[in-house]
LUMSE-981085 format. One record per residue (C-alpha): x, y, z; residue in three letters. Coordinates in Angstrom, 3 decimals. Example, Ala and Ser with C-alpha at 12.3 -4.5 7.8 and 13.67 -1.06 7.14 Angstrom:
2
NODE | 12.300 | -4.500 | 7.800 | ALA
NODE | 13.670 | -1.060 | 7.140 | SER
end
This chain:
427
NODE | -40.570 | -9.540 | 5.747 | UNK
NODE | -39.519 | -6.515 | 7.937 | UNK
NODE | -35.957 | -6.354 | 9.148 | UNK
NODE | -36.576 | -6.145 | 12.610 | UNK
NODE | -32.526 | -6.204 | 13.230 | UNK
NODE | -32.299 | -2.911 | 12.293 | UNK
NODE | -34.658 | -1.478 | 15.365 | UNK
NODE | -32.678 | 1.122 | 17.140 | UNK
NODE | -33.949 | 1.276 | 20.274 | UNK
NODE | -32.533 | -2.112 | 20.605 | UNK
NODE | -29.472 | -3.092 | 22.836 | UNK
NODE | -27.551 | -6.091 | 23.699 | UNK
NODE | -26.505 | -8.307 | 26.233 | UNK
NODE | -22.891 | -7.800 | 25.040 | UNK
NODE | -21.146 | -4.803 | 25.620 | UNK
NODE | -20.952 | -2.705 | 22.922 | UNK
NODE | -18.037 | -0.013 | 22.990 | UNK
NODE | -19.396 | 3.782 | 22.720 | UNK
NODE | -18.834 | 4.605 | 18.410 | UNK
NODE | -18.260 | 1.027 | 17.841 | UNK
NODE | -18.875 | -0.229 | 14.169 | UNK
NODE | -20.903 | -3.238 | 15.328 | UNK
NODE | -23.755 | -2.574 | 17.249 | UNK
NODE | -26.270 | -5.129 | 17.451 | UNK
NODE | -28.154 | -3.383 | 14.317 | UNK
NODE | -25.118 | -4.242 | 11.999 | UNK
NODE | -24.649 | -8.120 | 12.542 | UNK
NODE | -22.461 | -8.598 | 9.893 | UNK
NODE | -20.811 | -12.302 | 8.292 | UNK
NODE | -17.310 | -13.476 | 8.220 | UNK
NODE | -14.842 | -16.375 | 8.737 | UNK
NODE | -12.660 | -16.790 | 11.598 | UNK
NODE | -10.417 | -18.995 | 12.859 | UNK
NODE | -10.428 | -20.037 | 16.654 | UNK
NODE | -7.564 | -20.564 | 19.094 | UNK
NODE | -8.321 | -24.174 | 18.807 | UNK
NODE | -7.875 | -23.904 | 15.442 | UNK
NODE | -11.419 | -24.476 | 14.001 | UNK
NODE | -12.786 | -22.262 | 11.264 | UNK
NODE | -16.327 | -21.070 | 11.255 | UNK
NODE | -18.812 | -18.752 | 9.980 | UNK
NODE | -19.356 | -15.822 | 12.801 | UNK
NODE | -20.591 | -12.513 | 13.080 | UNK
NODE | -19.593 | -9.786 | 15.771 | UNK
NODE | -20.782 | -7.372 | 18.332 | UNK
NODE | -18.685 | -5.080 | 19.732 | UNK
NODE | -15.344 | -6.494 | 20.792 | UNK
NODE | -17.252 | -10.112 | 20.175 | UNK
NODE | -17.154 | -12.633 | 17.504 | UNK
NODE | -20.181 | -15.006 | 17.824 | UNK
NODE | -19.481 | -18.583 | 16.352 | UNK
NODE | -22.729 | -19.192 | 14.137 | UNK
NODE | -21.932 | -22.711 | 13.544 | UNK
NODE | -21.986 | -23.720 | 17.362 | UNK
NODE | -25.253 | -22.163 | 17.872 | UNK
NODE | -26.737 | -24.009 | 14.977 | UNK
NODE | -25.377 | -26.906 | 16.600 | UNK
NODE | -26.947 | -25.736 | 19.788 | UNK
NODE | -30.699 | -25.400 | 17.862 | UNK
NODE | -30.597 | -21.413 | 17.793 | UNK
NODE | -32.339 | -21.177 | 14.826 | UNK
NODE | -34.594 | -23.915 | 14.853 | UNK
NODE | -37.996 | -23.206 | 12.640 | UNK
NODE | -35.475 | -21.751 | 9.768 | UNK
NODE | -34.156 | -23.925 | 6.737 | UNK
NODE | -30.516 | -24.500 | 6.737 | UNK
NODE | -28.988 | -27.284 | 6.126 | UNK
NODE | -27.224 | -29.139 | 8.919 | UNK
NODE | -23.879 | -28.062 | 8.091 | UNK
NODE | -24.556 | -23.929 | 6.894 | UNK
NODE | -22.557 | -22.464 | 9.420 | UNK
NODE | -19.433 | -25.203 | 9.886 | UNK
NODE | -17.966 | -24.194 | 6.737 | UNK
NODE | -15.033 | -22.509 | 5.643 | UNK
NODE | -16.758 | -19.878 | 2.982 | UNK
NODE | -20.020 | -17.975 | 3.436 | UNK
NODE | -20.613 | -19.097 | -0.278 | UNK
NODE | -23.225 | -21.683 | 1.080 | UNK
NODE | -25.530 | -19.092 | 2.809 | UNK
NODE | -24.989 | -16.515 | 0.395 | UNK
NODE | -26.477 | -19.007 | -1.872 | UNK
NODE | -29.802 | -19.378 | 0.167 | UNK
NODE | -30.757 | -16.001 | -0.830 | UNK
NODE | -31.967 | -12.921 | 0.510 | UNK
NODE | -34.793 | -14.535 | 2.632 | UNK
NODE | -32.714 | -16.785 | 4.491 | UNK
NODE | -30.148 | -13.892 | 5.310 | UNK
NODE | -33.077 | -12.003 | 6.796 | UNK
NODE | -34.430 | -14.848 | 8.749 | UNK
NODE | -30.920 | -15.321 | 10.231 | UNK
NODE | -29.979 | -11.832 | 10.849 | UNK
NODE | -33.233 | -10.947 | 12.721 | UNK
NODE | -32.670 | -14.064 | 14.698 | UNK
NODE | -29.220 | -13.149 | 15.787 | UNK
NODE | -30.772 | -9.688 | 16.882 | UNK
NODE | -33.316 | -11.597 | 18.906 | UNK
NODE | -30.899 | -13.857 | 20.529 | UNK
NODE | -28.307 | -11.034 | 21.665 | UNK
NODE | -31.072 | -8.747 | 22.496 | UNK
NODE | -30.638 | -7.707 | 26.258 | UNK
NODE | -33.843 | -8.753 | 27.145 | UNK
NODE | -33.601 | -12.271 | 25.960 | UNK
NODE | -32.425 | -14.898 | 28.892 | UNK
NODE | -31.960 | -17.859 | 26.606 | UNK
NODE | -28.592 | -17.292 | 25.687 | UNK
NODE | -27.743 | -14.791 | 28.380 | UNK
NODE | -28.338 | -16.767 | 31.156 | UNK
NODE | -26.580 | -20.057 | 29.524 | UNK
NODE | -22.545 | -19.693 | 30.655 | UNK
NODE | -22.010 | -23.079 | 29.322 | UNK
NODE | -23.694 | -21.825 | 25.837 | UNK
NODE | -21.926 | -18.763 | 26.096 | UNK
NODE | -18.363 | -20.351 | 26.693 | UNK
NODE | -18.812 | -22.417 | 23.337 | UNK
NODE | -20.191 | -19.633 | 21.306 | UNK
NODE | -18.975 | -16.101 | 22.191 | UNK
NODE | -15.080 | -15.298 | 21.804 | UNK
NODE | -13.000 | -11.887 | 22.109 | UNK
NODE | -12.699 | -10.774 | 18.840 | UNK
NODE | -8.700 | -10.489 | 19.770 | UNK
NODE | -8.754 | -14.318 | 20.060 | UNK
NODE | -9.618 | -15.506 | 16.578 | UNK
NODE | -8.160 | -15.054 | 13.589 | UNK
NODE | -10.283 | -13.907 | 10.252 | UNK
NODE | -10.264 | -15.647 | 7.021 | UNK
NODE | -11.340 | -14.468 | 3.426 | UNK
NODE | -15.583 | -14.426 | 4.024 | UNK
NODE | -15.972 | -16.171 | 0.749 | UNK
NODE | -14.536 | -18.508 | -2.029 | UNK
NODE | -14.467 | -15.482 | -4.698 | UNK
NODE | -15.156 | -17.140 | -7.998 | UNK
NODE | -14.308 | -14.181 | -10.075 | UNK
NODE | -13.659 | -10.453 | -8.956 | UNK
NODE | -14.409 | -7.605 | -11.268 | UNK
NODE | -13.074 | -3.746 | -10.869 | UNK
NODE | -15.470 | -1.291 | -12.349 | UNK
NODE | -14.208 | 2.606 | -12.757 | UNK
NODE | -17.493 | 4.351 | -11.286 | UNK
NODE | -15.931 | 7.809 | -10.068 | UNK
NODE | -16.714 | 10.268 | -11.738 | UNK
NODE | -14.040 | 12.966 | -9.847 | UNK
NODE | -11.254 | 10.151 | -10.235 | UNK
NODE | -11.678 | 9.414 | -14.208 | UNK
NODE | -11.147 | 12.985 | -14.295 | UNK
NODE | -8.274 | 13.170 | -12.518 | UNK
NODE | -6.541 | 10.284 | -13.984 | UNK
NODE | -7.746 | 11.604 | -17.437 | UNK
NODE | -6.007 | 15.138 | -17.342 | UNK
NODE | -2.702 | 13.954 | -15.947 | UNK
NODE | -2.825 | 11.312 | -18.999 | UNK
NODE | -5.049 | 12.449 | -21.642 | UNK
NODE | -6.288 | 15.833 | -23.035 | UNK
NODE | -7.722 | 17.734 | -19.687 | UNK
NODE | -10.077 | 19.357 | -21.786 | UNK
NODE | -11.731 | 15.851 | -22.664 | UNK
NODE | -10.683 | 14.104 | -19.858 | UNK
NODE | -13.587 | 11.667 | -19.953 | UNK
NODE | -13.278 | 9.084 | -22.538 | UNK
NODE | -16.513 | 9.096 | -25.022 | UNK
NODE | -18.088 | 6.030 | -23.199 | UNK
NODE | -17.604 | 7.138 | -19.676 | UNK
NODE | -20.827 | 8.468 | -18.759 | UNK
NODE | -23.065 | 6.110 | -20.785 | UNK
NODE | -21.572 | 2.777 | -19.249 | UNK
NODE | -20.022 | 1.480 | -16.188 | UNK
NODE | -16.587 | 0.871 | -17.159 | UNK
NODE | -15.100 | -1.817 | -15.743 | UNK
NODE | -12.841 | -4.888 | -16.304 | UNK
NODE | -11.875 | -8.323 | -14.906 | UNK
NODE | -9.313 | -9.013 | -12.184 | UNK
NODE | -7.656 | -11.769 | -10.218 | UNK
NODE | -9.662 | -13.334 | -7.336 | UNK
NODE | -6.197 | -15.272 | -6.509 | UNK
NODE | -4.628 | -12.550 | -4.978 | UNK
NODE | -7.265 | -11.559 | -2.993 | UNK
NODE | -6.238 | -11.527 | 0.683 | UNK
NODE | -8.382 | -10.276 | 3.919 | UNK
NODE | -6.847 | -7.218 | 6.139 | UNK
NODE | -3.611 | -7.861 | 8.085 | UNK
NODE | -2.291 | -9.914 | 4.789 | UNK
NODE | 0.803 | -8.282 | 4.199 | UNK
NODE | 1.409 | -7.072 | 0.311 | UNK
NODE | 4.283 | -7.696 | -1.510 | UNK
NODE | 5.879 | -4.901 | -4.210 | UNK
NODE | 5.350 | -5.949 | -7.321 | UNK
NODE | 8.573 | -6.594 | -9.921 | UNK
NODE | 7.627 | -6.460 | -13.249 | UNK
NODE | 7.880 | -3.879 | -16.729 | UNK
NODE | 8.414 | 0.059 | -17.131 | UNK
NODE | 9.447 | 2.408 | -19.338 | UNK
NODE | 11.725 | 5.295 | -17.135 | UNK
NODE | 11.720 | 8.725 | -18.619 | UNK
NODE | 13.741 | 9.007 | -21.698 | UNK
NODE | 13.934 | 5.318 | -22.669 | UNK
NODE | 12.990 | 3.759 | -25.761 | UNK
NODE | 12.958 | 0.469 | -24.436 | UNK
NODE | 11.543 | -1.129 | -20.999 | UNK
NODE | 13.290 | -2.239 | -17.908 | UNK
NODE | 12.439 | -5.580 | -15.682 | UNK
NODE | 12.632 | -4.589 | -11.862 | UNK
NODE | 10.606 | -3.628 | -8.601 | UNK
NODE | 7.734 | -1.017 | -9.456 | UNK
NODE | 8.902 | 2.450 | -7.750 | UNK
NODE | 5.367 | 3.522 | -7.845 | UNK
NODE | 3.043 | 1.135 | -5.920 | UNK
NODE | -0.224 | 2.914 | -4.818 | UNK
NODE | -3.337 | 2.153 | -2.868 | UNK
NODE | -7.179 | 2.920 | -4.132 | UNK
NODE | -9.805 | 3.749 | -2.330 | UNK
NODE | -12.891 | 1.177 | -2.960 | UNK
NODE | -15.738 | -0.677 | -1.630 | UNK
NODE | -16.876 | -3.839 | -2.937 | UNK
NODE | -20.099 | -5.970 | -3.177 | UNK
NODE | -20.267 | -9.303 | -3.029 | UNK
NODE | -23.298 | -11.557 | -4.922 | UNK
NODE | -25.449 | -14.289 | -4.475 | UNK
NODE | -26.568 | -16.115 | -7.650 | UNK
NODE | -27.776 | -13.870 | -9.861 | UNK
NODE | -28.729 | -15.607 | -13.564 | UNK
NODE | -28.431 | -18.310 | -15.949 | UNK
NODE | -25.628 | -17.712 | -18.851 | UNK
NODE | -27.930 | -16.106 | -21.364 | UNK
NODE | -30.233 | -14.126 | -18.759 | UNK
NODE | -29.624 | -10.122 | -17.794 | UNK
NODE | -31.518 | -8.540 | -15.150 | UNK
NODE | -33.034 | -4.861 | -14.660 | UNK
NODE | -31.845 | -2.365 | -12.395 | UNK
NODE | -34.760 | -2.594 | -10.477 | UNK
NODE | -33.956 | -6.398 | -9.226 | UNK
NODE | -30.574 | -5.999 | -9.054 | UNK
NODE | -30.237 | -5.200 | -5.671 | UNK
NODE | -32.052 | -8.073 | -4.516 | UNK
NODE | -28.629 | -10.087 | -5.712 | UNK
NODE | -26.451 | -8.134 | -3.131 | UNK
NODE | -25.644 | -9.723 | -0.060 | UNK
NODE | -23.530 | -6.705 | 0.940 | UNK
NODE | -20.190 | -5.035 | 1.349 | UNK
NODE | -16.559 | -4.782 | 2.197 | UNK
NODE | -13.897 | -1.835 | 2.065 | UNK
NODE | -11.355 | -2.874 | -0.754 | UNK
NODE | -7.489 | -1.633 | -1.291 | UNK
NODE | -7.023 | -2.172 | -5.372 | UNK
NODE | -2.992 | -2.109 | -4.883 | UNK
NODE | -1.878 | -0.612 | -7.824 | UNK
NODE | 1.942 | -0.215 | -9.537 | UNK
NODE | 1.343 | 3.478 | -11.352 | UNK
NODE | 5.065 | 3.090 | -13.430 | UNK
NODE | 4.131 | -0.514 | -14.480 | UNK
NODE | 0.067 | 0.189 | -14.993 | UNK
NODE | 1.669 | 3.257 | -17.454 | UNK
NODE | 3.675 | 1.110 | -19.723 | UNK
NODE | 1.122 | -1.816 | -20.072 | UNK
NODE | -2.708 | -0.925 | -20.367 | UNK
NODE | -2.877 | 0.780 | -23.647 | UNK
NODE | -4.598 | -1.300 | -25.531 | UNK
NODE | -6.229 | -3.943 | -23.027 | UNK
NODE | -6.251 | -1.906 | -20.031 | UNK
NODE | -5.188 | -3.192 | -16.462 | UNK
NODE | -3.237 | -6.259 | -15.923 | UNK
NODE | -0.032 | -6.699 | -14.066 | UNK
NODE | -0.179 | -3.741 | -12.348 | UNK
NODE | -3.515 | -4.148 | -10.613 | UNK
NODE | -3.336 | -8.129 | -9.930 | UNK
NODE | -0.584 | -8.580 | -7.359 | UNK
NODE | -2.573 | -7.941 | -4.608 | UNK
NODE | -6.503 | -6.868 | -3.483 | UNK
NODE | -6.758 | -6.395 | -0.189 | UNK
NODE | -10.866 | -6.575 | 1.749 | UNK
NODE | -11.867 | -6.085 | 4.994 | UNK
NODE | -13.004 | -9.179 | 6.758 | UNK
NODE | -16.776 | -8.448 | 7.902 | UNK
NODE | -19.405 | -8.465 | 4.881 | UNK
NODE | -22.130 | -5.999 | 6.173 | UNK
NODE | -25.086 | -6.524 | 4.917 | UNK
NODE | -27.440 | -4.881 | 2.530 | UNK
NODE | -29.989 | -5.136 | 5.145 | UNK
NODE | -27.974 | -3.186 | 7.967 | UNK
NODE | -27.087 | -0.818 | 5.292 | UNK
NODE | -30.819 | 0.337 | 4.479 | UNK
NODE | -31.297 | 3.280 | 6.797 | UNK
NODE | -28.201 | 4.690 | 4.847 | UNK
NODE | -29.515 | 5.032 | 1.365 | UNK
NODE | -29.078 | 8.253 | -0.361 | UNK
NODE | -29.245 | 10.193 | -4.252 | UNK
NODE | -26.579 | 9.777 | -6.281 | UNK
NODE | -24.918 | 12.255 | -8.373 | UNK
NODE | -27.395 | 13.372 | -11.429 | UNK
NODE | -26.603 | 11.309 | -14.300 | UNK
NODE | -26.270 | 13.168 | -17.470 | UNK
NODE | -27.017 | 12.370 | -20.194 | UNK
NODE | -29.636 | 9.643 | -18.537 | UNK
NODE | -28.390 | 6.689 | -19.476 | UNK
NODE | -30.117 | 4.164 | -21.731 | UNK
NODE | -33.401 | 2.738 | -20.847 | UNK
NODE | -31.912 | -0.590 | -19.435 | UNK
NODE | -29.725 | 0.926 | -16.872 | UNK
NODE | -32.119 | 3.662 | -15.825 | UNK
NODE | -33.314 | 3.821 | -12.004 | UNK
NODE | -35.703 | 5.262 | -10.012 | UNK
NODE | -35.173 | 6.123 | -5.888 | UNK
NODE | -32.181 | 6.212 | -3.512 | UNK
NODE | -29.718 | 3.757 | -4.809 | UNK
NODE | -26.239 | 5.319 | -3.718 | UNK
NODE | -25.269 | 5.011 | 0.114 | UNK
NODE | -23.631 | 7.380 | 2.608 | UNK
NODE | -20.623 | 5.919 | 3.587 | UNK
NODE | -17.962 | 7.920 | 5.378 | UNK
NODE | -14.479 | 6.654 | 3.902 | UNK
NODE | -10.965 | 7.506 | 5.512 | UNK
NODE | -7.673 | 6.381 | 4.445 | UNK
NODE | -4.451 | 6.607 | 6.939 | UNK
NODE | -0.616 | 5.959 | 6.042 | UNK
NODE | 1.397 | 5.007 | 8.532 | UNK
NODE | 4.993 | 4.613 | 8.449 | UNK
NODE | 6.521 | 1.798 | 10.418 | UNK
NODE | 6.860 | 2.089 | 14.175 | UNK
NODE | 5.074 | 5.550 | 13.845 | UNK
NODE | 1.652 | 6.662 | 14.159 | UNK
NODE | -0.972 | 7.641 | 11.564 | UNK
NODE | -1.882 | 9.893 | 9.324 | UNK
NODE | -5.044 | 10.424 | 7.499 | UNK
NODE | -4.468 | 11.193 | 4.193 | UNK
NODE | -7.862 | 11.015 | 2.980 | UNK
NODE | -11.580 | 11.366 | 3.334 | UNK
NODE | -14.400 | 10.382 | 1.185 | UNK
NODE | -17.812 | 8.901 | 0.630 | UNK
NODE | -19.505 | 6.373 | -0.998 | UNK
NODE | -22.197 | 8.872 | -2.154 | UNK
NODE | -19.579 | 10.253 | -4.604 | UNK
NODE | -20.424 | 7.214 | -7.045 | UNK
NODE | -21.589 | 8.157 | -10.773 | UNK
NODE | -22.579 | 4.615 | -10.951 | UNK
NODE | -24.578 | 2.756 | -8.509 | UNK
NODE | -24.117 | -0.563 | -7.713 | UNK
NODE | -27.680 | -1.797 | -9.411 | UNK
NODE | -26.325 | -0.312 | -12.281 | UNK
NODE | -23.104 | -2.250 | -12.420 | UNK
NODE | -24.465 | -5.340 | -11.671 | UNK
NODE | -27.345 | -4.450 | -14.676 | UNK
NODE | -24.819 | -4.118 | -17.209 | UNK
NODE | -22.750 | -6.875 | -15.956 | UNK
NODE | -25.166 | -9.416 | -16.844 | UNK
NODE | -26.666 | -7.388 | -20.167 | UNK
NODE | -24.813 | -9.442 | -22.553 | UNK
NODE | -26.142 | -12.267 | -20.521 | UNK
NODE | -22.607 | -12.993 | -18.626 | UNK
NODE | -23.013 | -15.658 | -15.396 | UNK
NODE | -22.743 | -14.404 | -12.090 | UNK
NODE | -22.558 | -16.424 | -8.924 | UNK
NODE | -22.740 | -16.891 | -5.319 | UNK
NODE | -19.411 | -14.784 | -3.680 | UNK
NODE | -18.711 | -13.060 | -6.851 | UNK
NODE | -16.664 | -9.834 | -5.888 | UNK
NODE | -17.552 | -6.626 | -7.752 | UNK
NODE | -15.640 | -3.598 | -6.812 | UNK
NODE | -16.374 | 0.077 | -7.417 | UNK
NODE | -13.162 | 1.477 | -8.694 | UNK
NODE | -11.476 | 4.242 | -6.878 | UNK
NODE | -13.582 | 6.091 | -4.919 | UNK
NODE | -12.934 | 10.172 | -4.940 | UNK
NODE | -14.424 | 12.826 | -4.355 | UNK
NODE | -14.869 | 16.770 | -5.126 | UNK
NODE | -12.123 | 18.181 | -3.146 | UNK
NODE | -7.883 | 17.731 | -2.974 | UNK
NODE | -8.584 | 16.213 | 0.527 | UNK
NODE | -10.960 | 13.282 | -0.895 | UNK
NODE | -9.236 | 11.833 | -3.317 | UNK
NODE | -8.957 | 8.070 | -3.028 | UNK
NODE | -4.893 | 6.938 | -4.146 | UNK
NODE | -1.432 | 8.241 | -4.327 | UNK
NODE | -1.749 | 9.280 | -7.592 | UNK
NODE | -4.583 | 12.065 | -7.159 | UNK
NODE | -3.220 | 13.081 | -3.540 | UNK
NODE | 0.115 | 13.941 | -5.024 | UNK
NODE | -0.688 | 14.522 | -8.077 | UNK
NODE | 1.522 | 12.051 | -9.750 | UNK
NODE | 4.187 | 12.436 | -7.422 | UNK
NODE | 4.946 | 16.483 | -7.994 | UNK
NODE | 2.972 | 17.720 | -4.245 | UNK
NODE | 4.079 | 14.886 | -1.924 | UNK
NODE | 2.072 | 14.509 | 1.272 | UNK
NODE | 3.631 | 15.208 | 4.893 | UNK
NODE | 3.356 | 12.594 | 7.089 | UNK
NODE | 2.676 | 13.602 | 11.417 | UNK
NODE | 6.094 | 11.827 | 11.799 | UNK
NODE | 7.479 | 14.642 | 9.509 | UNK
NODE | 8.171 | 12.640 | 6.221 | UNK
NODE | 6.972 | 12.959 | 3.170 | UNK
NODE | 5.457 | 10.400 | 0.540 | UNK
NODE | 5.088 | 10.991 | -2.716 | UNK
NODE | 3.890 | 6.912 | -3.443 | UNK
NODE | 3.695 | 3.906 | -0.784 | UNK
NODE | 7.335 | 2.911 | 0.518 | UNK
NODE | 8.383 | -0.115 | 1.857 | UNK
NODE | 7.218 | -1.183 | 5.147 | UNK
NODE | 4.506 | 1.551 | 5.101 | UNK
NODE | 0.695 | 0.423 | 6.488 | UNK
NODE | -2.196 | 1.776 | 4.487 | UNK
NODE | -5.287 | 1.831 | 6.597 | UNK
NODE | -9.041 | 2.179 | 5.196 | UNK
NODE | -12.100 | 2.632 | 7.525 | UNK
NODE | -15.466 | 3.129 | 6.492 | UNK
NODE | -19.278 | 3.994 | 8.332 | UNK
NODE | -22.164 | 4.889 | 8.181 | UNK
NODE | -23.935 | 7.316 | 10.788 | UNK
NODE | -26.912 | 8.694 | 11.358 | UNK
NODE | -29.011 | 10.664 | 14.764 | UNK
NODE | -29.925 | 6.898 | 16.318 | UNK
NODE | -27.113 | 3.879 | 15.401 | UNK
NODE | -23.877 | 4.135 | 13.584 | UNK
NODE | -22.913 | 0.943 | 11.079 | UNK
NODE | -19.461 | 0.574 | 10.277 | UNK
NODE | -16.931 | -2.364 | 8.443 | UNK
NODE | -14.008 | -1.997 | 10.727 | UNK
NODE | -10.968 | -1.651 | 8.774 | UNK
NODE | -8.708 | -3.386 | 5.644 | UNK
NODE | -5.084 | -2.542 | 6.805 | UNK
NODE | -2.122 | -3.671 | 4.604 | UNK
NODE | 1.200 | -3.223 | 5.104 | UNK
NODE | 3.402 | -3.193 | 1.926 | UNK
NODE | 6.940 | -5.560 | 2.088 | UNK
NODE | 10.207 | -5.565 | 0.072 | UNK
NODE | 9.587 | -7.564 | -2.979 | UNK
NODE | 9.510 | -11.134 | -2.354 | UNK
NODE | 12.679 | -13.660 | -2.224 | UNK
NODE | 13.188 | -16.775 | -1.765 | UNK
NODE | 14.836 | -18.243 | 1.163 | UNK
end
């Protein structure tokens, strides 16, 4: 089925601001909440969110197969569930509807009123009911970095590194969409000289720099896949902020690796752009050596070039970008990932979050977190407002954008901005 949403010479009805990341070729899925205080799945163009439920209701896609209620639900777990046919059918159908040329829903103000709202008037929601949320470690130029401020920089890489995706399980409860304020974390650390650990706020709370995909169902418990069908499992992707407390992650992963330190908070962007949209984007990977075994072996353009920027901003001052990077930097693809995910024949299922570990890149100015930038806190960072950071401080915003570009459209995921809070009290 061709993806006829992704035809650039198309335009829409809707105004579309010039560099906006939602043109009518990204059509991307989310959850909002309306000013009359109904939640529903939507998508957006330009400075629009489009309620998909009410123009279900209103018999917009009439001749596909969705059940009555798809759209008037609180989760996109439903039609994430359907498949990658159904998200096709819909997605070209949206494109047909908004298309300029098209009078049907155009020329309907009464239509329009019910199903078009500024995007400043609704509220977004998490996209999807996330089951279970893994963190892989797929960076290549960051599992360097972390291993020669930690380890032995001549073997930086642990043994396993480049002949698995490394990656372990997280906490889907503390997942939270952007504008979700983040709490710093209290918890265990070991200050310098002490033989014995301390209970209190972590001093060292960092951001990462990640995507994340999110699945339909993939398997049966018992059943892998092959890299060359595990794409076909991907609905698409969000920008992810893996908060992270460096002072308590130091005292508590060796020997089971992250867990305190990386749960408090996961921060996504709202808008799941989709696989689909993403296509025109695809791109080599890094060479993989040594080739990895047979099962996770792949053939074609399976990484994707996605411009990544990170900004700090103070309170009541203005921005700074801190960092820029790309999605291309990946050791790992995301076929891979999801390969050995299920190659001991572990379940996977419909809004399952997988995310890609920090994402850095070759140079100082890419890195994605704190840590890298300042080098563990010995170069701190100058801010525009003339401040320095050597780590995240209270009341600080971190900011993560991310698109994709190319001669004819540009296909971006907005933003996931955070903004980090005292540790919590209670009143």
């Amino acid at each position: 089925m061709p993806i006829t949403a992704n035809d650039t010479s198309r335009k829409s009805w809707l105004e579309v601001p010039q560099n906006s990341d939602f043109p009518i070729q990204n059509i991307p899925f989310g959850v909002f909440l309306t000013k009359e205080n109904v939640v529903t799945v939507g998508t957006r163009i330009g400075d629009y969110a489009i309620d998909l439920g009410a123009l279900q209701q209103l018999n917009y896609f009439e001749g596909i197969e969705l059940t009555d209620d798809m759209f008037m639900q609180d989760t996109l777990n439903d039609f994430i569930s359907d498949g990658k046919k159904t998200w096709r059918l819909v997605r070209n159908r949206i494109a047909e509807i908004f298309d300029e040329t098209n009078p049907q829903l155009r020329d309907s103000t009464k239509h329009r009123d019910i199903v078009i709202f500024k995007i400043e008037d609704v509220e977004m929601q998490l996209p999807v009911l996330i089951g279970d949320y893994t963190d892989f470690y797929s960076s290549r130029e960051h599992a360097t970095n972390v291993g020669k401020m930690f380890r032995d920089p001549e073997n930086a890489l642990l043994p396993n590194w480049l002949h698995i995706p490394v990656g372990y399980h997280g906490r889907s409860s503390t997942i939270v969409p952007s504008g979700i304020p983040v709490h710093r974390p209290m918890g265990q650390t070991l200050p310098a000289g002490h033989d014995t650990p301390v209970f209190g706020a972590s001093r060292l709370v960092d951001f990462e720099l990640e995507t994340a995909f999110i699945t339909t169902d993939v398997n049966v418990m018992g059943e892998n896949i092959s890299t060359y069908e595990a794409e076909d499992y991907i609905f698409g992707m969000v920008l992810l902020n893996d908060w992270s407390a460096r002072d308590m992650q130091k005292w508590e992963y060796v020997p089971l690796g992250p867990f305190l330190a990386k749960n408090f908070a996961t921060s996504i962007s709202p808008w799941i752009v989709t696989m689909d949209a993403l296509e025109p984007f695809r791109t080599k990977g890094p060479k993989q050596d040594p080739s990895p075994l047979p099962y996770l072996q792949t053939k074609g353009k399976k990484a994707f070039d996605i411009h990544l920027e990170v900004s700090l901003q103070p309170e009541d001052q203005e921005e700074t970008v801190i960092s820029r990077s790309n999605f291309k930097y990946m050791y790992w693809s995301m076929a891979q990932q999801l390969t050995h995910h299920t190659s001991n024949g572990c379940r996977v299922n419909s809004g399952d979050m997988m995310g890609s570990g920090t994402i850095s890149g070759p140079t100082p100015d890419s890195f994605g977190s704190m840590l890298e930038l300042t080098w563990g806190g010995k170069n701190p960072l100058k801010l525009n407002d003339g401040s320095e950071r050597k780590f995240i401080e209270d009341n600080d915003t971190v900011i993560i954008r991310g698109f994709c570009e190319n001669n004819e459209v540009r296909i971006g995921f907005g933003e996931v901005s955070s903004q980090l809070l005292p540790p919590f009290t209670r009143q």
